[in-house]
N, C-alpha and C positions, 0 to 999 in steps of 0.2 A: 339191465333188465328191470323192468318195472315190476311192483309187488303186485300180486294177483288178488283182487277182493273176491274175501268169505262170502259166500253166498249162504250156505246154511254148513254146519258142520255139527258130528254125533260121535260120542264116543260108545264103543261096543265093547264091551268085558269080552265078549265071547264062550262063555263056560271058561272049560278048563285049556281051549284052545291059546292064541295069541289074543292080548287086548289090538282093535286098533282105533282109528279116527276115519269115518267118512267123509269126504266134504266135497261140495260142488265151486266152483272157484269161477271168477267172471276172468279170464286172461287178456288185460291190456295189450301184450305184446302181440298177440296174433289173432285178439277180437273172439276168440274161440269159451263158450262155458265148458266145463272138465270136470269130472269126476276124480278125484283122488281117495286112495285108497293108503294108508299108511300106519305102519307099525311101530313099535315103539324102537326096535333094534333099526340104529345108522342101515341106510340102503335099504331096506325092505318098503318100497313104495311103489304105486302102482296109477300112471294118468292115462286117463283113456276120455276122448271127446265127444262130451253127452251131442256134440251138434251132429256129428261123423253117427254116433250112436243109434240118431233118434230116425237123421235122414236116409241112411242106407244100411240100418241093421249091420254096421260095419265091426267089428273086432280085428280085424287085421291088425296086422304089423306095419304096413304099409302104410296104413293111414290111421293112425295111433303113434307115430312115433315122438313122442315129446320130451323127449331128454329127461324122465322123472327125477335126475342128479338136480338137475339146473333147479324143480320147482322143492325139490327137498331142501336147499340150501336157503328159499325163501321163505320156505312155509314150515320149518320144522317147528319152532316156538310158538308159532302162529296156532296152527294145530294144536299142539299138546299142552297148553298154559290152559289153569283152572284145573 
């Protein structure tokens, strides 16, 4: 699996809530820009496809499914360094 380039990414304190990391991601592997969403706790990660997003107001499941394991494994350090 090829590394996905950062497109922009932000870290959010969140109050007193969980901190996390936003970042848009350009995905080599399936041509796709992504939205992730990601916490500091292993597993708590969330990818959903700004292109699915933008073209058909889509959230589903169905067409959102991106194995968020597979891009946590690529992007964990990536994300939270600094």
């Amino acid at each position: 699996m090829l590394i996905p380039g950062i497109v922009d990414k932000e870290f959010h304190p969140n109050g007193s809530a969980a901190s996390f990391v936003a970042a848009i991601i350009d995905d080599p592997n399936d041509g796709e820009t992504k939205l992730v969403i990601m916490f500091e706790e292993l597993g708590h990660i969330a990818v959903l496809s700004l292109d699915r997003l933008i073209d058909s107001e889509d959230i589903s499941v169905k067409n959102n499914s991106h194995h968020a394991d597979r891009h946590e494994d690529l992007l964990r350090d990536l994300l939270w360094e600094d």
